[in-house]
C-alpha positions in Angstrom: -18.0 -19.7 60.8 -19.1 -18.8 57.1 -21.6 -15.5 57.1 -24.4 -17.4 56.1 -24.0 -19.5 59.4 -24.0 -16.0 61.5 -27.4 -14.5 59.5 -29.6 -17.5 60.4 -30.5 -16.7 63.8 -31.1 -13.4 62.4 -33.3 -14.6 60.3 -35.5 -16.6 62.4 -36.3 -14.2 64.6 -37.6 -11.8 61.1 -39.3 -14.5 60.5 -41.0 -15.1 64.0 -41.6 -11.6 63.5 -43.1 -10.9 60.3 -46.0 -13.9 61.3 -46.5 -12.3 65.0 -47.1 -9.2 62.9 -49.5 -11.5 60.2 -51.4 -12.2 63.4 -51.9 -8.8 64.8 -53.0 -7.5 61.5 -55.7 -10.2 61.1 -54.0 -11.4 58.1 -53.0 -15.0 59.4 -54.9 -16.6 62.1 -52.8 -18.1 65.3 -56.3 -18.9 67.1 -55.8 -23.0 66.8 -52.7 -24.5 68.8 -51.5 -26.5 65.9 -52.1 -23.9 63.0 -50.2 -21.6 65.9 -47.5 -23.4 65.9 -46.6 -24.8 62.6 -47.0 -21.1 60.9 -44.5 -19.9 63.3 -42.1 -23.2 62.8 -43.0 -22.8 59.5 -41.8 -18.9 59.6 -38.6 -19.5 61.7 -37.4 -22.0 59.2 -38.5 -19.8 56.0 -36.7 -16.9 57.8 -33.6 -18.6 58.7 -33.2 -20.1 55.0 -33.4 -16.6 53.4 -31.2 -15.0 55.6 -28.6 -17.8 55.4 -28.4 -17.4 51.5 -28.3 -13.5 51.6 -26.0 -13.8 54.2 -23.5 -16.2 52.3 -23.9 -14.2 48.9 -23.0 -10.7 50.6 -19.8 -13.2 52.3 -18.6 -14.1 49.4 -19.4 -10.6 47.6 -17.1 -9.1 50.5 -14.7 -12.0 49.9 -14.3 -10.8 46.3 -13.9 -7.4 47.2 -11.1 -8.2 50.0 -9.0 -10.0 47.4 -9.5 -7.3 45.1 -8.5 -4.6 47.4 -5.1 -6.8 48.7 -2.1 -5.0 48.5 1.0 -6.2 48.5 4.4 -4.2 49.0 6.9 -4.8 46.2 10.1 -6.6 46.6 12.8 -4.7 47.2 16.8 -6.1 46.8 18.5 -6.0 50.2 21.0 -3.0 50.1 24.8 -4.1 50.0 
């Protein structure tokens, strides 16, 4: 599995998060059942798409850095 694939869960929980925290602030309003529930689908999804494309950028950034960093022994002529 890529590294974006393992951020996403991450990131829908942030984002379940950061609209509970909305709420208890007074700055987004959870009082109707469907307004409720589509800002938090709506932040889940939001959450899980930002996290998934950090997630893959700094994956590939440590992909480039792993290749970089490779070392490989030099060949040596068997001894005779």
């Amino acid at each position: 599995m890529g590294a974006g694939s393992h951020a996403i869960p991450s990131g829908v929980v942030l984002g379940l998060v950061a609209v509970l925290l909305g709420q208890q602030f007074s700055y987004i309003d959870l009082s109707g059942t469907y307004g409720g529930i589509i800002d938090l689908v709506i932040g889940a999804v939001v959450g899980g798409i930002l996290a998934g494309f950090l997630g893959r950028a700094l994956g590939r950034r440590a992909e480039r850095r792993r290749g970089a960093q490779a070392w490989t022994p030099p060949e040596t002529e068997p001894k005779k």
